[in-house]
Each structure stands twice: as structure tokens, then as C-alpha cells.
C-alpha positions in Angstrom: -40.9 38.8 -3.2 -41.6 41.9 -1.1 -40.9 43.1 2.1 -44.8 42.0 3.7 -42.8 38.5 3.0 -40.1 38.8 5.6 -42.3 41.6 8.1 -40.1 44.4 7.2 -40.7 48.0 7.0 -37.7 50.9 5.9 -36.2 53.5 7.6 -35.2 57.0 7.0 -33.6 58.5 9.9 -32.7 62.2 7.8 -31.0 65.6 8.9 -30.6 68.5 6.9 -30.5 66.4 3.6 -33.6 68.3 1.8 -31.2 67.6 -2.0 -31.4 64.4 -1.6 -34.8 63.3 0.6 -37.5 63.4 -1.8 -35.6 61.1 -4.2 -35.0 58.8 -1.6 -38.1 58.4 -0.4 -39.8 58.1 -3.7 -37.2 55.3 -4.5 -38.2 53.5 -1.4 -41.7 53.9 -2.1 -41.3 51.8 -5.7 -40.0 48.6 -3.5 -42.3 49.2 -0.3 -45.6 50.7 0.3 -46.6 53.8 2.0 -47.7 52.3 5.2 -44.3 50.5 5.4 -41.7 53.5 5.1 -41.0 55.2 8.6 -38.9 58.6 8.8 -37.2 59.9 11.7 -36.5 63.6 11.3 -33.6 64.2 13.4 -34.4 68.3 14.1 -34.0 69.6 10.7 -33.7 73.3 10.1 -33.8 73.3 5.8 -37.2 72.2 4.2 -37.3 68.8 5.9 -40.8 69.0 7.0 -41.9 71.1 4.1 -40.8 67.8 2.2 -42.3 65.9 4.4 -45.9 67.1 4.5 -46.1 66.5 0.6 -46.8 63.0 1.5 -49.2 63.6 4.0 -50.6 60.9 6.1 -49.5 57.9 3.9 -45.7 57.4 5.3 -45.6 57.2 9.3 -43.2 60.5 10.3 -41.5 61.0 13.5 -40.2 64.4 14.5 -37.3 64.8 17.3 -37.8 68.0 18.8 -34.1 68.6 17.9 -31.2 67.4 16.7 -30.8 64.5 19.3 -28.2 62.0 16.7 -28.7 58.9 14.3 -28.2 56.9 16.8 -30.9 58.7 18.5 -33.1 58.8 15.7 -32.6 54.9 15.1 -33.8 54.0 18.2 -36.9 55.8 17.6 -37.4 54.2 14.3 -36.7 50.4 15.9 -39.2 51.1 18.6 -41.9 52.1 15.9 -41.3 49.5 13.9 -41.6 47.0 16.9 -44.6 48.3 18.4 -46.2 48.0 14.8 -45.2 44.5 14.5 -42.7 44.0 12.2 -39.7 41.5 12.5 -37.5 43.4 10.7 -36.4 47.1 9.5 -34.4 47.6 6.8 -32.3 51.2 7.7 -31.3 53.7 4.2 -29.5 56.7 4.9 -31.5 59.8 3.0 -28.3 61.8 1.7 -28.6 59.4 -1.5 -25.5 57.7 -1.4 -27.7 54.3 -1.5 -29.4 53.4 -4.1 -33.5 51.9 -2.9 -32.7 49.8 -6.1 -31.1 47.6 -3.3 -33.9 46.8 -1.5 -34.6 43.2 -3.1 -31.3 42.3 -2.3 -32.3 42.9 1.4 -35.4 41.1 1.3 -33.8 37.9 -0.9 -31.3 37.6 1.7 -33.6 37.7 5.1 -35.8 35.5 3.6 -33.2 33.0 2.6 -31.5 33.5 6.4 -34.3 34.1 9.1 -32.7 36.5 12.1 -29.7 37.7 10.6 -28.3 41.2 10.6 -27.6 41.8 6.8 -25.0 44.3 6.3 -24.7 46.7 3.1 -21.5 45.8 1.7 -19.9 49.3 -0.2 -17.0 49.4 -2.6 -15.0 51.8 -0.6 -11.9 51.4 -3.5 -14.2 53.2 -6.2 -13.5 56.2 -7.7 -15.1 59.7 -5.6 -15.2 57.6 -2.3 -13.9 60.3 0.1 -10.5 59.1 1.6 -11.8 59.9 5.2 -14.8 57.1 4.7 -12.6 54.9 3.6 -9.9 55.1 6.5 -12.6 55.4 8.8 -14.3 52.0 7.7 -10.7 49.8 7.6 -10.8 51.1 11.6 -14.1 50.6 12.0 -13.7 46.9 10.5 -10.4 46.1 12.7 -11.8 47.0 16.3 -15.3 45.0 15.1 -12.4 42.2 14.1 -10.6 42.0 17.4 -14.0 42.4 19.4 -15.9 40.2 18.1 -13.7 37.7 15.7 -15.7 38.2 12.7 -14.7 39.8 9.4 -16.4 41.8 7.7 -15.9 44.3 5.2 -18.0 47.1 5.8 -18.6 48.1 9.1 -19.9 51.9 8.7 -22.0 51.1 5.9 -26.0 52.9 7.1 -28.1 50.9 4.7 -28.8 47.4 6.8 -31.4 44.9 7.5 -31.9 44.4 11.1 -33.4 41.8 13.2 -35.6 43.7 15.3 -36.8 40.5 18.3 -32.6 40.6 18.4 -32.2 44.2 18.2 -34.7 44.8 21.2 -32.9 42.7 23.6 -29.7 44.7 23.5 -29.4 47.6 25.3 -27.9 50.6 23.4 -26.5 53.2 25.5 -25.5 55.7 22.5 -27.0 57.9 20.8 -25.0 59.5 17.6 -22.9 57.7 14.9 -21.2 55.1 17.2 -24.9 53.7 17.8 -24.4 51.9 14.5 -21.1 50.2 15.5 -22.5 49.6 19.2 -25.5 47.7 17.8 -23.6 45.5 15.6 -21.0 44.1 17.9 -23.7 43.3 20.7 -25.4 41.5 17.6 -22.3 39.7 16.9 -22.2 39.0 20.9 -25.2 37.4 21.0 -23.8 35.2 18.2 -26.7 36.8 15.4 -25.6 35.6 12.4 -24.5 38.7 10.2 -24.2 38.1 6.3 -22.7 41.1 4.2 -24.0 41.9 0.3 -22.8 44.1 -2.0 -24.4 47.0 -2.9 -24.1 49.9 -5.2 -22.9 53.3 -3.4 -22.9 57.2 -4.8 -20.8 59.9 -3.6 -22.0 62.8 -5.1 -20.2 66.3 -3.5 -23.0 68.8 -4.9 -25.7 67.4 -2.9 -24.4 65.0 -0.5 -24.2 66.4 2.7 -22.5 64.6 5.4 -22.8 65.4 9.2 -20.0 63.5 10.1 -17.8 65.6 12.6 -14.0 64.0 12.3 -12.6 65.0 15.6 -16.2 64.5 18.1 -17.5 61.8 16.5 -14.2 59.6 16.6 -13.9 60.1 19.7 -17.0 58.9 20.6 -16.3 55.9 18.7 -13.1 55.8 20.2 -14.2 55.2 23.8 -16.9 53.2 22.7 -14.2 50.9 21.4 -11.6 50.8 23.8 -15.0 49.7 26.5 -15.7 46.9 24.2 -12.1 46.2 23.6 -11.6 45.7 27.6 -15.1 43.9 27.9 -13.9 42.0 25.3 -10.7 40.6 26.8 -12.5 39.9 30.4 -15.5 38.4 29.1 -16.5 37.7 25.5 -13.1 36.4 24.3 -12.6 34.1 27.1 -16.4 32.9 27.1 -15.7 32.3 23.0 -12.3 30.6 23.8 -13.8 28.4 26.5 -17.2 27.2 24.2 -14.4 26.6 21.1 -12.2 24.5 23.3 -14.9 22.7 25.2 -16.5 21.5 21.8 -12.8 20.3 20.0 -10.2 19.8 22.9 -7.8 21.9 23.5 -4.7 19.9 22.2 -6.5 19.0 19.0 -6.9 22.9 18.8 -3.2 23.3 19.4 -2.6 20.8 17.1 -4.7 21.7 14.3 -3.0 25.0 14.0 0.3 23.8 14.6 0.1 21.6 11.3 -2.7 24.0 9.3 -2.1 25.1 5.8 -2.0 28.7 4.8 0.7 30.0 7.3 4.9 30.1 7.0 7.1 28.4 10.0 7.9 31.4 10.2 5.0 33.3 10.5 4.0 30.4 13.5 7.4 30.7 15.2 6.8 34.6 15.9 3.3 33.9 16.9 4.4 31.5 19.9 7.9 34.0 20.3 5.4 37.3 20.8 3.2 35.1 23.0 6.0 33.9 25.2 7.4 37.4 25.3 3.9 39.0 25.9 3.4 36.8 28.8 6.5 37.6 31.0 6.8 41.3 30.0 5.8 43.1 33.6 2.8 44.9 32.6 0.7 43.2 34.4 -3.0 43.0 34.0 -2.2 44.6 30.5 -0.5 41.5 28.7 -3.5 40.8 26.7 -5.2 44.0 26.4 -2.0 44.9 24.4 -0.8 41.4 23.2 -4.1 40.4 21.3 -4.5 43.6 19.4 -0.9 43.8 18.4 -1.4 39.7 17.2 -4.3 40.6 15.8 -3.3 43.6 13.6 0.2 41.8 12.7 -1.9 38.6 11.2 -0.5 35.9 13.7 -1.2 32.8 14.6 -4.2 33.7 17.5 -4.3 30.2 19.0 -0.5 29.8 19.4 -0.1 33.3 20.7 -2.5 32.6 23.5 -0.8 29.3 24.1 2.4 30.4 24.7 0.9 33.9 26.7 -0.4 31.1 29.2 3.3 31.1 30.6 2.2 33.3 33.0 -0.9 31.2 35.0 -0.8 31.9 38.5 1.3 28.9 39.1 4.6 30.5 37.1 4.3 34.1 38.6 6.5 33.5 41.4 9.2 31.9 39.0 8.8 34.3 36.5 8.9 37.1 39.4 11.8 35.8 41.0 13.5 35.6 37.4 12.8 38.3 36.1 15.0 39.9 39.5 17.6 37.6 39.3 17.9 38.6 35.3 17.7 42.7 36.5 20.4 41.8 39.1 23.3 41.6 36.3 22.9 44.8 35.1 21.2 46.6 38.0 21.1 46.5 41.9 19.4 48.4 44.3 18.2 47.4 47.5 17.7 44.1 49.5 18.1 41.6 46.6 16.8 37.7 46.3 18.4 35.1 47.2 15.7 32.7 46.8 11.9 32.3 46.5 11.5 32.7 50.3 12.6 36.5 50.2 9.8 36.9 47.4 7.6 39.1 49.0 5.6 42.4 48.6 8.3 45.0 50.6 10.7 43.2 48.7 8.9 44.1 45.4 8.8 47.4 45.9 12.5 47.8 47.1 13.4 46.5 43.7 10.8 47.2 41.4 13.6 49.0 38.9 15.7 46.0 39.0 12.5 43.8 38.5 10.9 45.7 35.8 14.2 45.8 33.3 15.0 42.3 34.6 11.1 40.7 33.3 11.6 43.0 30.4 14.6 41.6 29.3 13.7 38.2 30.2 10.7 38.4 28.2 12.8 39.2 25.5 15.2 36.5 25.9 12.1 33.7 26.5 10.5 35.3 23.1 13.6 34.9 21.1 14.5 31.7 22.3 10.7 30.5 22.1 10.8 32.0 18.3 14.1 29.7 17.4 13.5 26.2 19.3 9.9 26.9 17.6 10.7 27.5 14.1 13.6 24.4 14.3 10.9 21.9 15.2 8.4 23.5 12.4 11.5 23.1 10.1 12.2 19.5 11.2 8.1 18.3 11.4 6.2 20.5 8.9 6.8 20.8 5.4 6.0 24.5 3.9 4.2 23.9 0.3 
């Protein structure tokens, strides 16, 4: 099987990696042929293009006029590769960490799953794997976890397969390392299946040179994050919640991970407890943009955290407003204080806003502890731990 069987061509976006290029392209060449490698030079300064011409005519090259960014240089290479008619690219980065041995691995894969992203799948616990890579990816693979639901365990990795009809309705507003992260997660969005494989991975310091920048480039991915984190939590995770429950029911939802295997009484009584607690604490606007995160990273119970956090719909806030002063008012007063739900109003709010915000702060405490115990009785009296 080769790649004319699945459409695909190979990309080499490159920068400053002249060690390393020529071997990588002559390793792609023994899995591809000429007319199917494409390589994006991203502005190089070293012998690049001296390397380069030694192949003449045969391998299609594309030269950024400077160093514009992978992200950059990717979307070149996508564009090519669509306007040449191929379905999909397979992307190797040229500073020979990859091995083009890999390649069939790709092309088994696509063939077997039509339209799927197929993600390179490194070892990052082998020996000479810088320890920056390897933080960076376990961040990298959270944020993709909390935005999109999906696990997977290489998230950074540069040598993928992409589906390019899928990848050309996205709309990629980067243009450096975060591209490869952004293109992902609006795969995973569009519900593109995305399969990981393993594959081999070399980390040699005398001729691998990275162009990572620690401090600009997680930034970037930083923001770029925290935007899909927030579109995330007003769209994408409610649209996901809403298809679930409309296909199973929502109390057969509740239900099923009430009673599921794989999970302590304990570990369920603190997932409703933090919801509860999440849902009354005054931060308004914020609950789940904190709460969900925090569930997520902590390894709780998602469905029963969301359940409880639904204490506060709109038809609780007054009772949990006017609460929440009545609890501030034994341990702080100030103002015009509540003497019921009639003197609830927003001049009122403001008088007291101290006495309100310790007052739904220690509520949500109390409601989260006492959710925490009544829950974790009735999982002691129903459900039996094995």
C-alpha cells in the first residue's frame, strides 16, 4: 500500500534545520515519490536552498519570503496539496526527530479509517526526551482534554495525517506553533474522528535544532487556549451536553453514573459536593469556567458535577441570593439588610454586596459539605464498592 492509495502527499515545512533536511527528505522519498513530497521553506538563512536545489525540479518547493511560522508554513503546504488534488497530507517535521520509516503506519491507518486525523503518538517517558517537551505535551493534552473531551496522548506531536476536505473548512487564524493545537481541536469540533499511533521518536542534541521559544510561544498557546476554553463552556460543551442527553435521557445519564463501576463513593460524593459548592459560590458568570477545569483536572465525576452545579438555574438565584445574605448577616452587617424576598433588589445588592459575597461563600461551603455527606450516606446505603 502506498500513499497514491489514500491521495496523500508529505510535507516538510523546514527552518534552519540544514543537519537534518537532506536525510529527511531522502527518507521520505523511499515511501513516496518525488512528485508527492512538498516542502515549505519557512525563510531559512543556513544552506536550506542550497539543499534544496540538489533536487531540482522533482519535489514541489515553496519558499516564504521570510520567516513567517509553522503554522504559517503549514497552511501553505495544505493549500498546495488541495489545489493539486489530494485528500490527504501527511505533515514530518525536518529536524529528524521522526523517523519516514513511519510513513506506512500513516497510510495503513487512513486507509483503514477514511477522514480521520491520525495523530503521531511519541513516547515522551524515553530516555533524551527533553523535560520541557514533555511538560509541554501533558499541558498541551489537558486543555485539548477539557476542550474538546477527548484523550489523547500526544497532542504536540508534528508528524500527522490530515484530512485535507476537513481541514479546508476550518478557519485557522494562527500562524506559529499554536496553529498545530488550533487545527486539531476545530477537527475534534467538527466531530473528525482522530485515531493516535505510535511511532518511533529521536532526540538527538548535536543536530537537532529546535525553534521553540519557551516564554513567546506559550503564550501564544496560552491565549489561544483560554479563547477555546471560554468558547468551549458557551458553546461546544453545552451543544455536546445537549446531543448526549437528547439521544440517552437525562436521568438514565444521571443514573448510569450514579451506579457505574470504576469510581469510589467517595470519589462520587465530592463530585456532586464541589458541584453544589461551585454552583452557589458568587462568582457569577465564572462558576463553570472555573468549576469544569478544576473537575476536570481533579478526575471527578463530570456528569454529577454538572448536576449538582445546576442548583443555580435562574429559578434558585433569588433563593440562593437572598440566602446567601441572610447567611453573611450572622457574621457581618452593613447597610439596609433583608427581611424578605421583596427587599431583594439591585440598590439593595450593592449596599450589601460584602455581607452577600462572604454570606454565598460560606453558604456554598456549607451546601457542598452537606451535599458531600447526605451524598456519600446514600452511596454507602445503595451502591456496593467492589
Amino acid at each position: 500500500m502506498t500513499l497514491k492509495d489514500i491521495h496523500c502527499c508529505v510535507l516538510i515545512p523546514t527552518y534552519n534545520n540544514h543537519k537534518t533536511l537532506r536525510r529527511v527528505i531522502d527518507g521520505v522519498l523511499a515511501y513516496s515519490g518525488r512528485e508527492d513530497v512538498i516542502v515549505i521553506n519557512d525563510g531559512s538563512t543556513d544552506e536550506t536552498v542550497s539543499i534544496l536545489s540538489e533536487y531540482g525540479n522533482e519535489i514541489r518547493v515553496i519558499h516564504n519570503d521570510r520567516n513567517r511560522g509553522k503554522g504559517f508554513s503549514l497552511r501553505r503546504g495544505f493549500k498546495e496539496a488541495l489545489g493539486r488534488g489530494y485528500k490527504n497530507a501527511i505533515s514530518i517535521d525536518s529536524d529528524g526527530q521522526h523517523l519516514p520509516s513511519d510513513i506506512p503506519l500513516f497510510i495503513e491507518k487512513a486507509y483503514q479509517n477514511p477522514g480521520a486525523l491520525i495523530m503521531g503518538s511519541r513516547n515522551m517517558e524515553q530516555a533524551g526526551v527533553p523535560g520541557k517537551s514533555s511538560f509541554g505535551n501533558k499541558f498541551s493534552n489537558f486543555w485539548f482534554r477539557v476542550e474538546t473531551g477527548l484523550v489523547l496522548p500526544d497532542t504536540q506531536t508534528g508528524f500527522r495525517l490530515y484530512p485535507l476536505e476537513e481541514v479546508n473548512k476550518i478557519r485557522l487564524l494562527t500562524t506559529k506553533f499554536e496553529t498545530e493545537i488550533e487545527v486539531i481541536v476545530k477537527l475534534a469540533w467538527r466531530n473528525v474522528e482522530i485515531l493516535p499511533i505510535d511511532i518511533q521518536v529521536i532526540y538527538d542534541s548535536n543536530e537537532r535544532v529546535t525553534h521553540f521559544r519557551p516564554f513567546q510561544d506559550f503564550t501564544r498557546i496560552s491565549i489561544l487556549n483560554t479563547y477555546f476554553v471560554i468558547l468551549t463552556l458557551l458553546y461546544f460543551l453545552p451543544k455536546r451536553l445537549f446531543l448526549f442527553v437528547k439521544k440517552k435521557g437525562l436521568w438514565k445519564i444521571i443514573k448510569e453514573e450514579a451506579i457505574k463501576e470504576g469510581e469510589t463513593n467517595f470519589s462520587k460524593s465530592i463530585s456532586i459536593g464541589f458541584g453544589f459548592f461551585m454552583g452557589i459560590v458568587p462568582i457569577w458568570g465564572f462558576q463553570l469556567l472555573v468549576g469544569i477545569p478544576l473537575s476536570v483536572y481533579f478526575k471527578m465525576n463530570k456528569v454529577l458535577f454538572l448536576t449538582a452545579a445546576n442548583i443555580s438555574l435562574p429559578p434558585l438565584i433569588p433563593l440562593i441570593i437572598f440566602f446567601s445574605y441572610k447567611f453573611g448577616g450572622l457574621f457581618y452587617k452593613n447597610g439596609v439588610q433583608l427581611e424578605s424576598m421583596q427587599d431583594l433588589t439591585l440598590d439593595c445588592i450593592n449596599k450589601n454586596f460584602v455581607q452577600y459575597f462572604l454570606g454565598g461563600t460560606l453558604l456554598a461551603v456549607f451546601m457542598g459539605l452537606s451535599a458531600f455527606g447526605i451524598s456519600w450516606l446514600i452511596f454507602k446505603l445503595v451502591r456496593k464498592e467492589v
